[in-house]
N, C-alpha and C positions, 0 to 999 in steps of 0.2 A: 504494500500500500504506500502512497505516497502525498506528503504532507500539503497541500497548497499552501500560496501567501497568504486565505483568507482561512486557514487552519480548518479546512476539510477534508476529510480522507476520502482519498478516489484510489478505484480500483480499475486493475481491467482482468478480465477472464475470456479469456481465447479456448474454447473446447474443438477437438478436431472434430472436424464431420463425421470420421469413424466411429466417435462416442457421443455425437448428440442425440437425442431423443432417451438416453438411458439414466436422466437425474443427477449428473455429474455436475452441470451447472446449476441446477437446484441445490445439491445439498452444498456447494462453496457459498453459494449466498447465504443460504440459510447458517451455518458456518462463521459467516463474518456480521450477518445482522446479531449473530449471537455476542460477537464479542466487541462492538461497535454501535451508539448510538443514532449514528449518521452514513452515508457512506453517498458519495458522489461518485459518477463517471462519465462518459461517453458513449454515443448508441448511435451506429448508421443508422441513416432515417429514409431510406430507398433502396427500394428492392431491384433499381436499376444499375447496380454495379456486379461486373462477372470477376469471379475468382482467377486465382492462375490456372487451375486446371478448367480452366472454361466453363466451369456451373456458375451459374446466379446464385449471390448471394443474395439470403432470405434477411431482412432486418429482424433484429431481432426485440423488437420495440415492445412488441405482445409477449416475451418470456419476459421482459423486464417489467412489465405490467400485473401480472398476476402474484409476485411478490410484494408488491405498494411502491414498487419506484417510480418518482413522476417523472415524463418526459416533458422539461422543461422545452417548450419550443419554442421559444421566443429567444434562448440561448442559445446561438449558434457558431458551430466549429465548421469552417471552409480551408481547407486545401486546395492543391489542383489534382488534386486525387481523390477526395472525400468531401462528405457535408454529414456533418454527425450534430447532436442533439446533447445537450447537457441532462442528464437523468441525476435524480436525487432520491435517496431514500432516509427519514429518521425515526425511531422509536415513538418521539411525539406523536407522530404523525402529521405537523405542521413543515412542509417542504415550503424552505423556502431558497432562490436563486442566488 
């Protein structure tokens, strides 16, 4: 995890496609919502970008949804490679940006 300047914990979790769908990324989050009040990160927000091995990448905005992290959309991350979404999640349940 890594501290920002506004002392939020963000994370990133990259599962391979070989192990998605089998709760690998469910139970790390659930994992870190345990030992973390807060936890911020990043979410591609389109399902229009292709991977190296040529499948389409699926956003993953609806797994990050069903655990309470909000996709902040109004936050936004541009590259020239990406456009990704600030997500937030806290124990409160008051997210704020």
């Amino acid at each position: 995890m890594i501290l920002s300047e506004k002392n939020e914990r963000w994370f990133a979790a990259i599962i391979d496609s070989e192990f998605q769908g089998r709760k690998f990324g469910t139970q790390l989050i659930e994992l870190a919502k345990q030992e973390r009040s807060d936890l911020s990160g990043w979410v591609i927000n389109s399902d229009d970008y292709i991977k190296v091995n040529g499948e389409k990448h699926k956003s993953p905005t609806d797994f990050y949804r069903k655990p309470g992290f909000e996709i902040l959309s109004e936050v936004i991350l541009k590259t020239d490679k990406i456009t990704a979404n600030k997500i937030k999640w806290s124990k409160t349940g008051h997210n704020k940006a």
